[in-house]
C-alpha positions in Angstrom: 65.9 216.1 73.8 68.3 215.2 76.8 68.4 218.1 79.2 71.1 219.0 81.9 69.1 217.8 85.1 70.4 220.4 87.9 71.4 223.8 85.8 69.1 226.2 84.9 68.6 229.7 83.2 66.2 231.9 85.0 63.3 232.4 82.9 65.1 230.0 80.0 64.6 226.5 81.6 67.5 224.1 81.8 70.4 224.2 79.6 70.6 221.5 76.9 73.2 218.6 77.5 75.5 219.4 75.2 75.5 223.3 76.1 76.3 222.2 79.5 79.0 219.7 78.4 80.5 222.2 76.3 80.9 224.9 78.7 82.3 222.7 81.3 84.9 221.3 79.1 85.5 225.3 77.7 85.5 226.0 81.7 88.1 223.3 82.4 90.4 223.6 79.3 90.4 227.7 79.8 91.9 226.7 83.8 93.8 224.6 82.5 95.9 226.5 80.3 95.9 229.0 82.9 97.1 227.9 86.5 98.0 224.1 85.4 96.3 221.0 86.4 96.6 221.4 89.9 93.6 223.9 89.7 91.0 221.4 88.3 88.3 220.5 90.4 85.0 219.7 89.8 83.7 222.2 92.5 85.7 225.4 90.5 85.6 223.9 87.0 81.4 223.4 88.1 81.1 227.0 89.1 82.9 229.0 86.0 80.6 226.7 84.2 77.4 227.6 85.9 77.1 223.8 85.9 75.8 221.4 89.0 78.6 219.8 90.5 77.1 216.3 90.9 76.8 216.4 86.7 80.5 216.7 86.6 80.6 213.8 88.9 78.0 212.1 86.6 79.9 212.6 83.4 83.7 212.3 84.1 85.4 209.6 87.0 87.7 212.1 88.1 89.5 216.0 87.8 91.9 214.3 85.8 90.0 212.6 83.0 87.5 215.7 82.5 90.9 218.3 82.6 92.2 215.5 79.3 88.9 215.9 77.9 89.0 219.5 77.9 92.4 220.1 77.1 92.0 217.5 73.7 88.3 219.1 72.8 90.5 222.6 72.6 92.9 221.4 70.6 91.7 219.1 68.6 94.9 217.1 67.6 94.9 215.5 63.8 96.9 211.9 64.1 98.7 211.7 61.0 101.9 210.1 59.8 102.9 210.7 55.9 104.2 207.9 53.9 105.9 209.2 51.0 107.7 206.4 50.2 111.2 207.7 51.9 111.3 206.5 55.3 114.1 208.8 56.8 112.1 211.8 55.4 109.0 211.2 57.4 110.1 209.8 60.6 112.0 213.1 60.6 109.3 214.5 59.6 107.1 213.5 62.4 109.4 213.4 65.2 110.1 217.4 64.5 106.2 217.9 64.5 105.7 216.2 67.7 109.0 218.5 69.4 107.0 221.5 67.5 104.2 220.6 69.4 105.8 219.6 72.7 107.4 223.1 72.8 104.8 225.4 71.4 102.2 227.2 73.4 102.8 225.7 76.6 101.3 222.5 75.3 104.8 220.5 76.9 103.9 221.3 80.6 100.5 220.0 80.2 101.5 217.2 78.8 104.2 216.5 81.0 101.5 217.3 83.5 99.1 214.4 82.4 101.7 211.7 82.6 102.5 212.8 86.1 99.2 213.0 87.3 98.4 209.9 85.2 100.6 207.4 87.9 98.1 208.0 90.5 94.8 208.7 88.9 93.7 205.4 87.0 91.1 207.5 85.2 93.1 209.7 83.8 95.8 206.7 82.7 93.2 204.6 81.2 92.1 208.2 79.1 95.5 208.9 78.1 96.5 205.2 76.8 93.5 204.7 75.2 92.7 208.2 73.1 96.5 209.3 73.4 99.2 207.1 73.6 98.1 203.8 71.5 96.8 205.7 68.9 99.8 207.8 68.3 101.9 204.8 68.9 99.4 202.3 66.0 99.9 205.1 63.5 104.0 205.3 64.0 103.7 201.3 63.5 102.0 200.9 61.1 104.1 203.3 59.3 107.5 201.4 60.5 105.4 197.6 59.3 105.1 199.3 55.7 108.6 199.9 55.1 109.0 196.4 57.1 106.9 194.7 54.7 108.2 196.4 51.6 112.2 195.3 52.7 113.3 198.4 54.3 113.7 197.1 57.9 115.2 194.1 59.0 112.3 191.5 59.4 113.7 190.9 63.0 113.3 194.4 64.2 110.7 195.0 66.9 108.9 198.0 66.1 107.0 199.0 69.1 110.7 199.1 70.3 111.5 201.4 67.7 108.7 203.9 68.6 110.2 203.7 72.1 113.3 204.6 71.3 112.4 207.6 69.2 109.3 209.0 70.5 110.3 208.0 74.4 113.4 210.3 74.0 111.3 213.0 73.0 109.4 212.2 76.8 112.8 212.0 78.4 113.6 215.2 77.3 110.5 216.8 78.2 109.7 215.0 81.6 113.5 215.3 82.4 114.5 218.9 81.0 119.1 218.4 81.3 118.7 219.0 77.6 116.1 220.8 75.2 113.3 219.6 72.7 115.1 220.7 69.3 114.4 220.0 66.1 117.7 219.0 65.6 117.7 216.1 68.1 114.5 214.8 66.0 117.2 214.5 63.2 119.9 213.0 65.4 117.5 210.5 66.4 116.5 209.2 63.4 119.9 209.3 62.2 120.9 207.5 64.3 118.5 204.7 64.9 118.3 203.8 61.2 121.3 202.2 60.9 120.8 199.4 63.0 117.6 198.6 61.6 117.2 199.1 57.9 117.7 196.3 55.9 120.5 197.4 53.1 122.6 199.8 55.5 125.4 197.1 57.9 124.5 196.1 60.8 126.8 194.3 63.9 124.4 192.6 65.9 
């Protein structure tokens, strides 16, 4: 079995790998939560861990990318997007899910943390496309290329634009707070996006 190389248990030998790992990222995620992403280091995350600092160093490239690890291992976020057939219904659907989110349990500031902290840490960018942002943004396409396909959007329509202009209001709102996260702007969104790019409502281009 892989063992934690520098942290021990007096009398109980090293800690297992993954017993280490997971009180870091338990660590990390609890600071988190608490004083904000400003407060992760490896030196205090390491010690409320009981962990050797050189393993954080080993394991994650920066504060950053282990405080997105932590903060995704605790909430363990499903990726889902319903396709009932009525396109309105669930892009309404999701958009109010996501502002649920965004404005429930202080999960908004942390976000809106990441993307800030994300402009100067590449680590932490590269963690937050790659597990965050281009999955969440392939499922709301491939959702949008359905009812494409099936004659519900104009063929010329770009979608990824679409998911811009939708989800990136939501990230206006919450990265530039004049106005709040409602559900009811979800609704205004969607209503009014759709016209301009379903198939069988008019359109002036």
């Amino acid at each position: 079995m892989t063992t934690e190389p520098a942290t021990s248990r007096p009398g109980r030998g090293r800690r297992p790998a993954a017993e280490v790992r997971s009180a870091v990222l338990a660590a990390a995620g609890a600071m988190l939560l608490e004083d904000g992403l400003r407060c992760i280091t490896f030196e205090k995350v390491a010690a409320r861990a009981g962990a050797s600092k050189m393993t954080l160093y080993k394991w994650w490239p920066s504060p950053g990318a282990l405080a997105f690890d932590a903060y995704f291992a605790a909430t363990k976020q499903t990726f889902a997007f319903d396709d009932t057939g009525d396109l309105e219904a669930d892009l309404v659907r999701q958009l109010r899910a996501f502002i649920g989110f965004l404005t429930s349990r202080g999960h908004g500031p942390v976000i809106a943390e990441f993307v800030g902290a994300a402009q100067s840490d590449p680590d932490l960018a590269a963690a937050l496309t790659e597990r965050y942002t281009l999955p969440r943004r392939a499922l709301a396409v491939t959702r949008l290329r359905g009812a494409r396909d099936a004659g519900r959007i104009r063929p010329d329509v770009d979608l990824e634009s679409v998911v811009d202009q939708l989800w990136g209001a939501c990230y206006h709102r919450l990265l530039l707070p004049a106005l709040p996260l409602t559900p009811d702007f979800a609704d205004a969104l969607v209503h009014n996006l759709l016209p301009g790019i379903l198939a069988d409502r008019p359109y002036d281009g």
